[in-house]
C-alpha positions, 0 to 999 in steps of 0.5 A: 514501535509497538509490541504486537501480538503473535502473527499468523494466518488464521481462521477468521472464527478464531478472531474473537478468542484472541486476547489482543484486538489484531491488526489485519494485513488484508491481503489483495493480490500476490507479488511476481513469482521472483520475489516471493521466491526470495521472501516468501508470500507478499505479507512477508514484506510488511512483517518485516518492517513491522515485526512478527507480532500481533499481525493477521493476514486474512486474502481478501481473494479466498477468505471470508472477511471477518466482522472489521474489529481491529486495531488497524488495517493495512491494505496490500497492493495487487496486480489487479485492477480495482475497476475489474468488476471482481467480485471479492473487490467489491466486498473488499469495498464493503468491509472498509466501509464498514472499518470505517464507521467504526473509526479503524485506522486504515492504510492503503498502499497502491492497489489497496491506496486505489481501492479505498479512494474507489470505496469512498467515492473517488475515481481510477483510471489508467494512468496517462503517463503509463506506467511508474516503476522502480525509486522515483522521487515525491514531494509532500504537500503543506498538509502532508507535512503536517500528517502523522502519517509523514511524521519525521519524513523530509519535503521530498523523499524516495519511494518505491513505485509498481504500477500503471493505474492512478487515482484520477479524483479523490473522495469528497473531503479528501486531502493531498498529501504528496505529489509527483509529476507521475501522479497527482495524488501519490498520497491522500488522507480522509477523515482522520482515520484513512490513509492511501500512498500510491507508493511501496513502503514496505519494498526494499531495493532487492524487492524493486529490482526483482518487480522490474526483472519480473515486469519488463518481460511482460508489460508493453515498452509503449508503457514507458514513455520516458524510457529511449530505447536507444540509449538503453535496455528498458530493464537497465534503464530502470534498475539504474533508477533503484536505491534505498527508500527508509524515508517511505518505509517510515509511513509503515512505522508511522502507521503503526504508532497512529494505531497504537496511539488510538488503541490505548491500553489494547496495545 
């Protein structure tokens, strides 16, 4: 891990005043009430695998986005739809973009794994499996086992799952990384500077088994296709799923040392 420069919510204009090149946390949504609850704001949960330092959190909702100098970029989930039409997905799309032509390190999870395959070309949908919640298992591809980003990750390995869209076609020259039967692209590679995994790395289990005691009220039993309802409560059902990830949480690590790696003396 790297040392990373102080962490705090900022006025973009501030930015350039720094003297280390941040990372940014572009924040895309919030967690269910429950959980931040317990953590605090969605951020709280990257922060604590990646430590305090050096981070900017900057809500891609209601802030301006700044010019896309960082050292990297980490893209939070939603419980948005990235084909919503909204107006602050669109300028997200935009800001990534142009990250991208200048070689940042991006990293999207879920929602944000979703909206850079749709910034670059690709396709969501809603997925025909309905929805995937709570620690299910995934298995890397030949070149997911060859990715930095999966550096040290074993061929199959448990991660944290929450949501019922997928990526259903990936951007030209994109590469799979990992796979389930849920999900064809559970995690994907463009260039060698952009990354998206369908999965939670920063969800703990105390994390996981709030989002179910959050959603189950709320989300139509139709979506759990899987679930039989006469063996089990859907909530029991799935909470029974929920166990320690650290082998997903190692892709936030991961991450972290790509962009150390690339910023060199800036880290």
């Amino acid at each position: 891990m790297f040392h990373i420069a102080n962490k705090r919510r900022c006025d973009p204009e501030e930015i350039p005043r720094m003297n280390l090149k941040p990372i940014l946390i572009l924040k895309t949504g919030e967690l269910p009430r429950r959980v931040t609850a317990s953590i605090g704001p969605y951020e709280r949960a990257f922060l604590n695998v990646l430590g305090d330092d050096r981070f900017v959190v900057v809500d891609a909702r209601t802030d301006t986005l700044p010019e896309p100098d960082w050292a990297g970029v980490i893209v939070t989930g939603s419980p948005a739809s990235v084909y919503d039409g909204d107006t602050c997905i669109a300028r997200s799309e935009d800001f990534l973009r142009r990250a991208a032509d200048r070689s940042v390190p991006l990293y999207g999870v879920c929602f944000g794994h979703q909206l850079l395959a749709q910034a670059f070309g690709g396709k969501v949908e809603k997925c025909r499996h309905g929805w995937e919640l709570g620690t299910v298992t995934l298995t890397l591809t030949s070149a997911g086992r060859a990715d930095p980003l999966f550096s040290a990750l074993p061929p199959s390995f448990t991660a944290q799952q929450s949501h019922g869209d997928v990526v259903v076609e990936l951007p030209a020259g994109a590469v799979t990384l990992a796979r389930n039967e849920h999900c064809a692209y559970q995690a994907f590679r463009l260039g060698d500077h952009i990354w998206g995994t369908q999965f939670h790395p920063e969800f703990t289990p105390a994390i996981m088994a709030d989002m179910i005691h959050a959603l189950t009220p709320v989300l139509p039993p139709q979506v759990f296709p899987r679930w039989q309802p006469d063996t089990q409560p859907l909530r029991d059902w799935l909470l029974a799923t929920v166990r320690d990830a650290p082998a997903a949480q190692r892709c936030l690590e991961n991450f972290a040392t790509i962009v150390e790696s690339r910023s060199g003396s800036q880290v």
